[in-house]
BARO-255622 format. One record per residue (C-alpha): residue number from 1; residue in three letters; chain; x, y negated, z. Coordinates in Angstrom, 3 decimals. Layout:
<rec i="NUM" aa="ala" ch="A" X="X" Y="Y" Z="Z"/>
...
END
This chain:
<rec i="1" aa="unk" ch="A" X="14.098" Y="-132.381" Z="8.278"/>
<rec i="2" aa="unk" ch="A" X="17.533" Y="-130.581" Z="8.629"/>
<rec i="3" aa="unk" ch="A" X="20.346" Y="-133.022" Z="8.514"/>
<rec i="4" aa="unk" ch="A" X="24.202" Y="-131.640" Z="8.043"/>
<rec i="5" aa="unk" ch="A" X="26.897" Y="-133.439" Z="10.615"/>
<rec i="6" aa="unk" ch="A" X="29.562" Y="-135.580" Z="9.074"/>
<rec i="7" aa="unk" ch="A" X="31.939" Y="-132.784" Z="9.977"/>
<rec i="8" aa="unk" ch="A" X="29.955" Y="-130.948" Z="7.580"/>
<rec i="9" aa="unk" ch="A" X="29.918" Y="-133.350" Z="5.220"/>
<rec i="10" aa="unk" ch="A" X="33.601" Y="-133.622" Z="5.093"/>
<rec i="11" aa="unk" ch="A" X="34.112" Y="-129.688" Z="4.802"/>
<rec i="12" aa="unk" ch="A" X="31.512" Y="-129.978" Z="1.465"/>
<rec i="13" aa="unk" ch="A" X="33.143" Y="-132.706" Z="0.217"/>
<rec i="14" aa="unk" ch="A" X="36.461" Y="-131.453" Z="1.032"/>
<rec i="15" aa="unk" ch="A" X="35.707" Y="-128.120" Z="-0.943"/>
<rec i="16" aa="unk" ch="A" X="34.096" Y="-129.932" Z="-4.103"/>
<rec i="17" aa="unk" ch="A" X="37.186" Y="-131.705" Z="-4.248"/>
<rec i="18" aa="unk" ch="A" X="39.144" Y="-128.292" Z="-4.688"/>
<rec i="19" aa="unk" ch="A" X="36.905" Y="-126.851" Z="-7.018"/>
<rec i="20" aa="unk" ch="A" X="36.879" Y="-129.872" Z="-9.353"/>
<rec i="21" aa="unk" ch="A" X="40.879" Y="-129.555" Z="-9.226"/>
<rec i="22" aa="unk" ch="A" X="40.805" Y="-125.979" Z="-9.541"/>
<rec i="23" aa="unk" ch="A" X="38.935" Y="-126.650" Z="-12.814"/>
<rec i="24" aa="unk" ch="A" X="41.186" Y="-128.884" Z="-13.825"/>
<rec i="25" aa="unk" ch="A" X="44.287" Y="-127.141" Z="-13.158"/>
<rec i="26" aa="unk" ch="A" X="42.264" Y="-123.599" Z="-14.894"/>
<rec i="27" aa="unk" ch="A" X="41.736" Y="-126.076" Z="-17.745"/>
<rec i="28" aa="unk" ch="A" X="45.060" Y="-127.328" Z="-18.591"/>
<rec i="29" aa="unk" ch="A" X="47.281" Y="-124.471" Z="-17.475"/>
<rec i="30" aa="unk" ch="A" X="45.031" Y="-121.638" Z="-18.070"/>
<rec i="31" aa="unk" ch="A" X="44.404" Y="-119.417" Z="-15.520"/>
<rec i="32" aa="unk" ch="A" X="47.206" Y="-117.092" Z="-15.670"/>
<rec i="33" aa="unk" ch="A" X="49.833" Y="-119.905" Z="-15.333"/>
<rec i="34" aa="unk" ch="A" X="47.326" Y="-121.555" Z="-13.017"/>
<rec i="35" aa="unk" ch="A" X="48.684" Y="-121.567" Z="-8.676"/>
<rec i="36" aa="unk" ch="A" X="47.658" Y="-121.895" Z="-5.614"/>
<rec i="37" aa="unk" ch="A" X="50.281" Y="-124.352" Z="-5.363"/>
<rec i="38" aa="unk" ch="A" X="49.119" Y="-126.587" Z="-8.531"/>
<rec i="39" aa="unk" ch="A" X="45.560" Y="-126.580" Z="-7.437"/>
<rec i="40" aa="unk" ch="A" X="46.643" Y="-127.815" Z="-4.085"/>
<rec i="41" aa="unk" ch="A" X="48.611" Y="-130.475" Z="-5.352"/>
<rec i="42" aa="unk" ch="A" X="45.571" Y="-131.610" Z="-7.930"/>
<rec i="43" aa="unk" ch="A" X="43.164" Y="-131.788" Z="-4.973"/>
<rec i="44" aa="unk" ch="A" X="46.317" Y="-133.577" Z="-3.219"/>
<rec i="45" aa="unk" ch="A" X="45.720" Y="-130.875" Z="0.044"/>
<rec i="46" aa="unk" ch="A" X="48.029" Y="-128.417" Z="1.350"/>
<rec i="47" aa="unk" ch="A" X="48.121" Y="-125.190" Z="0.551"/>
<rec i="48" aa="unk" ch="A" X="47.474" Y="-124.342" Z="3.993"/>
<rec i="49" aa="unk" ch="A" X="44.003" Y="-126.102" Z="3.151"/>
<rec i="50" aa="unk" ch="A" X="43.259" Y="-124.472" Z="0.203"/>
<rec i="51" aa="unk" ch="A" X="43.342" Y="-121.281" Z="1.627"/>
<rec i="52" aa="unk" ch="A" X="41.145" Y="-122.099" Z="4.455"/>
<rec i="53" aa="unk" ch="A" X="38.399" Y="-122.653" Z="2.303"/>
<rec i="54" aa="unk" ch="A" X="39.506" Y="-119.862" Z="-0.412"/>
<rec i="55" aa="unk" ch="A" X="40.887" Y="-116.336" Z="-0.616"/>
<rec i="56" aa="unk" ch="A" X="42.707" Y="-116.370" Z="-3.436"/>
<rec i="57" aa="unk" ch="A" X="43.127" Y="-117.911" Z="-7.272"/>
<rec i="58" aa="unk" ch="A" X="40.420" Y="-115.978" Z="-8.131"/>
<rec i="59" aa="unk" ch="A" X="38.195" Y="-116.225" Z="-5.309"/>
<rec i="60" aa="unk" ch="A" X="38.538" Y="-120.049" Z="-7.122"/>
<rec i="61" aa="unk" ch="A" X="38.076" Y="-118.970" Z="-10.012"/>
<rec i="62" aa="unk" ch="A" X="34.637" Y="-117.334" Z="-9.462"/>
<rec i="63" aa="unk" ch="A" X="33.440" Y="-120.544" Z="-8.130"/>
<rec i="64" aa="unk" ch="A" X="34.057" Y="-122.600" Z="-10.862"/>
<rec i="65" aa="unk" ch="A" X="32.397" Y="-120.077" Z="-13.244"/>
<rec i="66" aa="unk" ch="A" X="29.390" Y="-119.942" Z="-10.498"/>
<rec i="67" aa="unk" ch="A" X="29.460" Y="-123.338" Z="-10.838"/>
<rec i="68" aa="unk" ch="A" X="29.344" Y="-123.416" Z="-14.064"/>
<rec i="69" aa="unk" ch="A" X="26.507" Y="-121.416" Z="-14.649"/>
<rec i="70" aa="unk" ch="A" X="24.510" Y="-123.262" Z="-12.151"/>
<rec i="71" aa="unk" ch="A" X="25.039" Y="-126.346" Z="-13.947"/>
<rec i="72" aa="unk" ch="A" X="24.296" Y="-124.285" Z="-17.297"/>
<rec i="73" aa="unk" ch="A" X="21.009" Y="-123.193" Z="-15.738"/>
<rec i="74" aa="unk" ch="A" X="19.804" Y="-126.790" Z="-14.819"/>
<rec i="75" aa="unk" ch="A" X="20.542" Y="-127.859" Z="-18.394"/>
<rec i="76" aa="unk" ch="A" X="18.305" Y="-125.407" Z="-20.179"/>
<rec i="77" aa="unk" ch="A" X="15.642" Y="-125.867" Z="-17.358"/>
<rec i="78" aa="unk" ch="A" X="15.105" Y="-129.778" Z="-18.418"/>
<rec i="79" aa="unk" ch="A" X="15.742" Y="-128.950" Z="-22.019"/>
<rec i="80" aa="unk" ch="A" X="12.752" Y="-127.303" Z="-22.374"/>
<rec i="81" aa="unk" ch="A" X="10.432" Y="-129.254" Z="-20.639"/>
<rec i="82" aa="unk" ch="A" X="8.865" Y="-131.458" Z="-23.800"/>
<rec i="83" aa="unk" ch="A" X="8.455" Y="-128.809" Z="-25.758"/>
<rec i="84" aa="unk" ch="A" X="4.373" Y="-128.165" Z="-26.684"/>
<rec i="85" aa="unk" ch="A" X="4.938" Y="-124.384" Z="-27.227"/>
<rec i="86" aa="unk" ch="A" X="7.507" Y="-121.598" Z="-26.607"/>
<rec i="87" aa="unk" ch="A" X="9.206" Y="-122.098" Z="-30.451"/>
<rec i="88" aa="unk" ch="A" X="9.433" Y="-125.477" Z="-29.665"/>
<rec i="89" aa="unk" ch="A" X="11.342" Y="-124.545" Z="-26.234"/>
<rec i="90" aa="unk" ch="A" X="13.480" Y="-122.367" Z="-28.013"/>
<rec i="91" aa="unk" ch="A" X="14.753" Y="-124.744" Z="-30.194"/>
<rec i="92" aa="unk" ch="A" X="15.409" Y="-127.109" Z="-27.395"/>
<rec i="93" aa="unk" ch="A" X="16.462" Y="-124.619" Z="-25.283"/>
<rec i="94" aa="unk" ch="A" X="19.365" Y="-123.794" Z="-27.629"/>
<rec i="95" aa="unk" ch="A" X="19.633" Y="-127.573" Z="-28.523"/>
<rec i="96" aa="unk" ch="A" X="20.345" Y="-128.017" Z="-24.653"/>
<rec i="97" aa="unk" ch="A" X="23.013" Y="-125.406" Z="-24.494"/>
<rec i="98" aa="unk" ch="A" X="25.188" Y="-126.923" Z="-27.348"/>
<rec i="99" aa="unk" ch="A" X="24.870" Y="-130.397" Z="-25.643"/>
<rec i="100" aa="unk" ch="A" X="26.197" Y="-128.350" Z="-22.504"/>
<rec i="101" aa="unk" ch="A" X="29.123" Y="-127.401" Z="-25.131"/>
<rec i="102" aa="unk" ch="A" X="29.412" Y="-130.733" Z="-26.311"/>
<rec i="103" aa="unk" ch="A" X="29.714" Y="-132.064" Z="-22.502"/>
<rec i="104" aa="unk" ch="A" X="31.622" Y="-129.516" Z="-20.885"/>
<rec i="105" aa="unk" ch="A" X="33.177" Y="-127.197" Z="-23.498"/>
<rec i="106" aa="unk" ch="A" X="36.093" Y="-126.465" Z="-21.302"/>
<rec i="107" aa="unk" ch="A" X="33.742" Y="-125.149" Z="-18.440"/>
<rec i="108" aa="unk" ch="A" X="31.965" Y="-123.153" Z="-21.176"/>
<rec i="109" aa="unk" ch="A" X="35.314" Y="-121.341" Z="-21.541"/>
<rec i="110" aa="unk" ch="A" X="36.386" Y="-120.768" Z="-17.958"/>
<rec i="111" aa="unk" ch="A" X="32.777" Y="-119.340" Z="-18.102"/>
<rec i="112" aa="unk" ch="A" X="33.662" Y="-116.310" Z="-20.357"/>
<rec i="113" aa="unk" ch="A" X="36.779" Y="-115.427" Z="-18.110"/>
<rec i="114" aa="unk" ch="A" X="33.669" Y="-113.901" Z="-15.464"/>
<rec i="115" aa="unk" ch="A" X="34.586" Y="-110.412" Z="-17.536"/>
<rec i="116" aa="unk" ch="A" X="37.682" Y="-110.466" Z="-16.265"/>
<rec i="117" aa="unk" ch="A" X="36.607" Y="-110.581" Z="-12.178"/>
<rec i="118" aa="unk" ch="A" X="36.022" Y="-106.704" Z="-11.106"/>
<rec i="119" aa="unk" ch="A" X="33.745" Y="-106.281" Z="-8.350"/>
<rec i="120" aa="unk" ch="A" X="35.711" Y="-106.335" Z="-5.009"/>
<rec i="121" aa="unk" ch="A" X="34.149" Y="-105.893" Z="-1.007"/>
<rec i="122" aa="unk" ch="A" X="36.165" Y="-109.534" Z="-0.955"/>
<rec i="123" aa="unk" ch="A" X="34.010" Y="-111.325" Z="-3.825"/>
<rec i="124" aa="unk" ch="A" X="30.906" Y="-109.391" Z="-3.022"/>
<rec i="125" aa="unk" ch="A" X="28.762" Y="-112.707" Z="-1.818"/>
<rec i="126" aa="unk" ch="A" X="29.863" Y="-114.502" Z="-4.676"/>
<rec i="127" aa="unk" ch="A" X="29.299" Y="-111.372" Z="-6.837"/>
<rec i="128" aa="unk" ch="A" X="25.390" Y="-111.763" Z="-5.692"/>
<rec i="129" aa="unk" ch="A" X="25.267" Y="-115.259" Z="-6.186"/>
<rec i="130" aa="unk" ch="A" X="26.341" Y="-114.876" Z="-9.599"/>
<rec i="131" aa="unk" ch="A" X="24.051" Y="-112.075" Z="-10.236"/>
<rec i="132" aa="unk" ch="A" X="21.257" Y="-114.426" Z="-9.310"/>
<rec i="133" aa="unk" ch="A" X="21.716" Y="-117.293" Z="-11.358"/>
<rec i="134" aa="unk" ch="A" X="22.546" Y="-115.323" Z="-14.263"/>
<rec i="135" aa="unk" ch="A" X="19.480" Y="-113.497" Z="-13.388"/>
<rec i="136" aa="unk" ch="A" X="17.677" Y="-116.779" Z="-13.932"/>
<rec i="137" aa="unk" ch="A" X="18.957" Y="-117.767" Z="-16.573"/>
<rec i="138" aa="unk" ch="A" X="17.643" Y="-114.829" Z="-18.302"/>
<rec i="139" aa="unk" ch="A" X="14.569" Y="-115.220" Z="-16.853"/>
<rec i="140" aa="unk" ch="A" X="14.437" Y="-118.904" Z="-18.584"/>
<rec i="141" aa="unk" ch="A" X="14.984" Y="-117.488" Z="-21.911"/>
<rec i="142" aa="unk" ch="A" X="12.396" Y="-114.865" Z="-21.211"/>
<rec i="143" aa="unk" ch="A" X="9.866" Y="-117.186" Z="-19.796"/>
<rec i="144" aa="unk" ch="A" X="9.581" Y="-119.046" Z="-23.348"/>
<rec i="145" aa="unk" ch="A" X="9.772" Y="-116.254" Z="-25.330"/>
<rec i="146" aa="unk" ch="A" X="6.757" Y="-114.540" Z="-23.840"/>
<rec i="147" aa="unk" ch="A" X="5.157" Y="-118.213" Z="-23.790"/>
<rec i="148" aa="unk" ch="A" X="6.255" Y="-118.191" Z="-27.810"/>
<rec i="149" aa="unk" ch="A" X="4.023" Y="-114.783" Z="-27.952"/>
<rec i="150" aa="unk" ch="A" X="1.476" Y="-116.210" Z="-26.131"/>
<rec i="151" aa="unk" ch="A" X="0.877" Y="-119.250" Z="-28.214"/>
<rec i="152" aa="unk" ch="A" X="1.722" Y="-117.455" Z="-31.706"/>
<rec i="153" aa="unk" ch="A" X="4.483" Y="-119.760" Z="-32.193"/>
<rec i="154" aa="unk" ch="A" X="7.236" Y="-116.460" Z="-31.880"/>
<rec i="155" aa="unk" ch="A" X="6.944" Y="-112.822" Z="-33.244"/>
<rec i="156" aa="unk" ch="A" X="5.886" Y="-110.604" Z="-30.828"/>
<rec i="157" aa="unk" ch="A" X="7.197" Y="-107.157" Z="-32.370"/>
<rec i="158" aa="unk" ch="A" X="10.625" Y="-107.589" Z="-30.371"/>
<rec i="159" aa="unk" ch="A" X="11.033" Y="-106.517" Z="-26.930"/>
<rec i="160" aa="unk" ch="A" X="11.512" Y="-109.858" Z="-24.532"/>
<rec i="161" aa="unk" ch="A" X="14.309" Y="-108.782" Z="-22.603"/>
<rec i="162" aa="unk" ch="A" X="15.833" Y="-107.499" Z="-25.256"/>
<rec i="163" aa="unk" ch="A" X="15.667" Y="-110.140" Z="-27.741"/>
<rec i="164" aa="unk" ch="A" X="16.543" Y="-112.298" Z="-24.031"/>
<rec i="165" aa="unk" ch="A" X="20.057" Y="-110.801" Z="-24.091"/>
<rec i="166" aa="unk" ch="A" X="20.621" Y="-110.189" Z="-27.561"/>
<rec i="167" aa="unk" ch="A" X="19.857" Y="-114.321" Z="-28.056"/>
<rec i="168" aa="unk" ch="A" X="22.128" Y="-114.900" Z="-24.607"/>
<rec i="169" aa="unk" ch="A" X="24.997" Y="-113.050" Z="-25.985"/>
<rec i="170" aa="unk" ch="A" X="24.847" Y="-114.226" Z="-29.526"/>
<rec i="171" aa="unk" ch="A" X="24.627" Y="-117.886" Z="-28.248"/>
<rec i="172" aa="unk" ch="A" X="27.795" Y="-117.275" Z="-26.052"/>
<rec i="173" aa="unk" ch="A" X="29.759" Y="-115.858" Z="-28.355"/>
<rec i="174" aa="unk" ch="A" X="29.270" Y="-118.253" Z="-30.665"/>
<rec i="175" aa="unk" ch="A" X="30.308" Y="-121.241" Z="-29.027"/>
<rec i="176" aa="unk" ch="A" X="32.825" Y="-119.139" Z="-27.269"/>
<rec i="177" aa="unk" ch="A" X="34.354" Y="-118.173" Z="-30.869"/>
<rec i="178" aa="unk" ch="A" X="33.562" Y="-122.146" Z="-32.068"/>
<rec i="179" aa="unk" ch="A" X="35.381" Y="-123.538" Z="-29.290"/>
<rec i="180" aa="unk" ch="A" X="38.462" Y="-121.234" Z="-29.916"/>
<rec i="181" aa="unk" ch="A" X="38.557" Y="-121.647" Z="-34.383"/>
<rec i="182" aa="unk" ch="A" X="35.668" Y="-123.579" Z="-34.753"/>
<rec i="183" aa="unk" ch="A" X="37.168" Y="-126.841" Z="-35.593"/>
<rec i="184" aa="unk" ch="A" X="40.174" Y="-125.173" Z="-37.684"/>
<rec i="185" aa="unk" ch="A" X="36.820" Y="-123.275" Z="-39.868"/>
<rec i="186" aa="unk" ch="A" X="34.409" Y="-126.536" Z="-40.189"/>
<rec i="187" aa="unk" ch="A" X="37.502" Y="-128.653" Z="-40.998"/>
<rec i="188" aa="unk" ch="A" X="38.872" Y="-126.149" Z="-43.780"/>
<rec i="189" aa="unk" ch="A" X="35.201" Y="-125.834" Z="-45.202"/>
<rec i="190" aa="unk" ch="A" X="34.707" Y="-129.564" Z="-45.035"/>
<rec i="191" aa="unk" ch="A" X="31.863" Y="-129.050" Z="-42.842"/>
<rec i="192" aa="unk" ch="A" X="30.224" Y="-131.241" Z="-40.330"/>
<rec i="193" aa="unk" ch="A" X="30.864" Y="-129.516" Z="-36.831"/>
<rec i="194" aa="unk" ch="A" X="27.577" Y="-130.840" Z="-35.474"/>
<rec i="195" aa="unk" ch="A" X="25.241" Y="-130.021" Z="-38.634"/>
<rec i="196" aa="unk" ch="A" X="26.748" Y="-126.878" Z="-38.547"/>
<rec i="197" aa="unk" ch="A" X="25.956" Y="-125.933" Z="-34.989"/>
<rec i="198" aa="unk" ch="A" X="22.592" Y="-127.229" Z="-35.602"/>
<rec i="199" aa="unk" ch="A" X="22.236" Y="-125.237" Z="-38.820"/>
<rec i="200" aa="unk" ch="A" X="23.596" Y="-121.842" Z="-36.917"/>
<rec i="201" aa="unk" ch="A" X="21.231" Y="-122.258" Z="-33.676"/>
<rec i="202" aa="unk" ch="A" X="18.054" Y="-122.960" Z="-35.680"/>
<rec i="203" aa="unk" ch="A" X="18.913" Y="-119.990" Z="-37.957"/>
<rec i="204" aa="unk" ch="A" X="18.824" Y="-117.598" Z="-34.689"/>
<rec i="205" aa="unk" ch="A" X="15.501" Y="-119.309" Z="-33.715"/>
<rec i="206" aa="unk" ch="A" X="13.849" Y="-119.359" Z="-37.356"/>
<rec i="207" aa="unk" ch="A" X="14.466" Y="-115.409" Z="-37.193"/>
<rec i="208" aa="unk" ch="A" X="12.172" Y="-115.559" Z="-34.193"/>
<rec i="209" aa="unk" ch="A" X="9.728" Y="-117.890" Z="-35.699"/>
<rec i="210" aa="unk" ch="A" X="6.203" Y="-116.433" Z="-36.579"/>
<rec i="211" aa="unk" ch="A" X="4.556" Y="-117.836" Z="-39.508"/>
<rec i="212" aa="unk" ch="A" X="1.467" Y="-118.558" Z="-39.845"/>
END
């Protein structure tokens, strides 16, 4: 059994401390009026600390998003797991993702800034770890989509890895447009934001649905 020293321990801890403050700090200020400085002062460290552990405000930033993709990923994998066949998992798959919104919406939106971080020699391990848990992700979705064909419970005349992404990217940029104007639309229609979410996500899924 591999155990870590408490030096160790205090460098992890000490580094999920930052990253939970850079969060916070990305969160409130945004991150182009987010510092060094701010971050360090959050995580009540030096900046001299900070930067032992990280390049750069970016090099933070990246984190956090890996983070929050990780934690993204673990959601969907238990959200699925009492469903009885792959239409079932779909629905719960995309009923897990909006409780992720509902929980963390502002991680959800630090999330869509990973456009903005261009591939650098500098980033290039986190680059890879990013490009494997997105990699999963996908892979989740794809997994119960070819179980849904499988079983007969979803069509089987799309492509899975298309209809994988298409499904990813229409489910991000929804809640990335809902958490931006959402509440501004569902309060000028006199909708009910959750019945409305609901209604939206099982829409995407009943297009997927094969009758019987």
């Amino acid at each position: 059994m591999c155990t870590i020293s408490r030096k160790e321990k205090e460098k992890l801890a000490r580094e999920k401390d930052i990253i939970n403050a850079a969060e916070k700090v990305f969160t409130v200020m945004g991150y182009n009026e987010a510092s060094m400085e701010a971050i360090a002062k959050e995580a009540q460290f030096t900046r001299k600390t900070i930067y032992q552990y990280f390049t750069d405000k970016e090099d933070l930033l990246f984190t956090v998003i890996i983070r929050g993709f990780q934690r993204l990923l673990y959601t969907l994998k238990n959200g699925v797991l009492n469903g009885n066949n792959g239409y079932e998992k779909l629905k719960l798959l995309t009923n897990a993702y909006f409780q992720f919104y509902k929980e963390s919406p502002n991680t959800l939106n630090l999330m869509n800034y990973i456009g903005y971080i261009k591939p650098t020699t500098e980033n290039s391990t986190k680059r890879i770890e990013f490009n494997k848990v997105s990699g999963e992700l996908a892979q989740e979705i794809a997994k119960v989509i070819d179980e849904g064909k499988a079983d007969g419970s979803i069509r089987t005349d799309f492509d899975t890895m298309k209809l994988t992404f298409s499904a990813e990217f229409m489910i991000t940029g929804f809640f990335h447009m809902f958490s931006i104007s959402g509440k501004t639309f569902t309060d000028h229609f006199s909708l009910k934001e959750d019945e409305f979410i609901n209604f939206s996500m099982n829409l995407l899924c009943e297009i997927l649905h094969e009758k019987k």
